[in-house]
C-alpha positions, 0 to 999 in steps of 0.5 A: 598877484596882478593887483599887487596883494603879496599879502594875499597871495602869501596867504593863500600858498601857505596852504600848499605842502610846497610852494616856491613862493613862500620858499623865495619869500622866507629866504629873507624874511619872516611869516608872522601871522596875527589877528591884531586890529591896530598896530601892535610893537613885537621884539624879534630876534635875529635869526643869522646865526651868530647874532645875538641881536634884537629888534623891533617890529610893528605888526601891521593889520592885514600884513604877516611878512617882515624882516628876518634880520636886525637892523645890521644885518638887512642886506646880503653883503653885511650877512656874508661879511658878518659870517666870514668874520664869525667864522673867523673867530677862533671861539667859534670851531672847538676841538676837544682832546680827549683820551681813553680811560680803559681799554674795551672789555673783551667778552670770552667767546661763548661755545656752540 
């Protein structure tokens, strides 16, 4: 990577059952490989949980790392503070009640 190609090298390591850097760059974002010659517009989803949210990203020739999160949610401290308020919400952790409709069938011991 010493002539600064991450592309390549990104490439190169998706080949490996376990890579750290594919493992570092993933965290973040997103691996789309394409075969495209020109710029081509893609609609993506954003991939924090909680956020149904959708954005637009150009694929690039020659490039497969983009973003994994909209516009919203780009920087660490929005995603924290997005998840805090979402698991905040009272919709969000459900308890069902439940009750039982018939007490368990015993089965009659059988004789040896």
């Amino acid at each position: 990577m010493s002539n600064g190609n991450v592309e390549k090298a990104i490439l190169a390591e998706m080949g490996k059952p376990q890579s750290g850097l594919i493992d570092r760059v993933t965290r973040h974002n997103q691996i789309l490989p394409h075969n495209y010659k020109k710029a081509v517009e893609r609609s993506c989803e954003c991939q924090l949980m909680g956020c149904a949210h959708t954005f637009s990203i150009t694929l690039v020739p020659n490039q497969v790392l983009y973003p994994k999160y909209c516009e919203a949610h780009r920087s660490e401290y929005r995603r924290e503070n997005f998840l805090r308020q979402f698991a905040g919400q009272t919709a969000v952790y459900r308890v069902e009640t439940f009750r039982v409709l018939a007490e368990p069938v015993s089965f009659p011991s059988t004789p040896e």
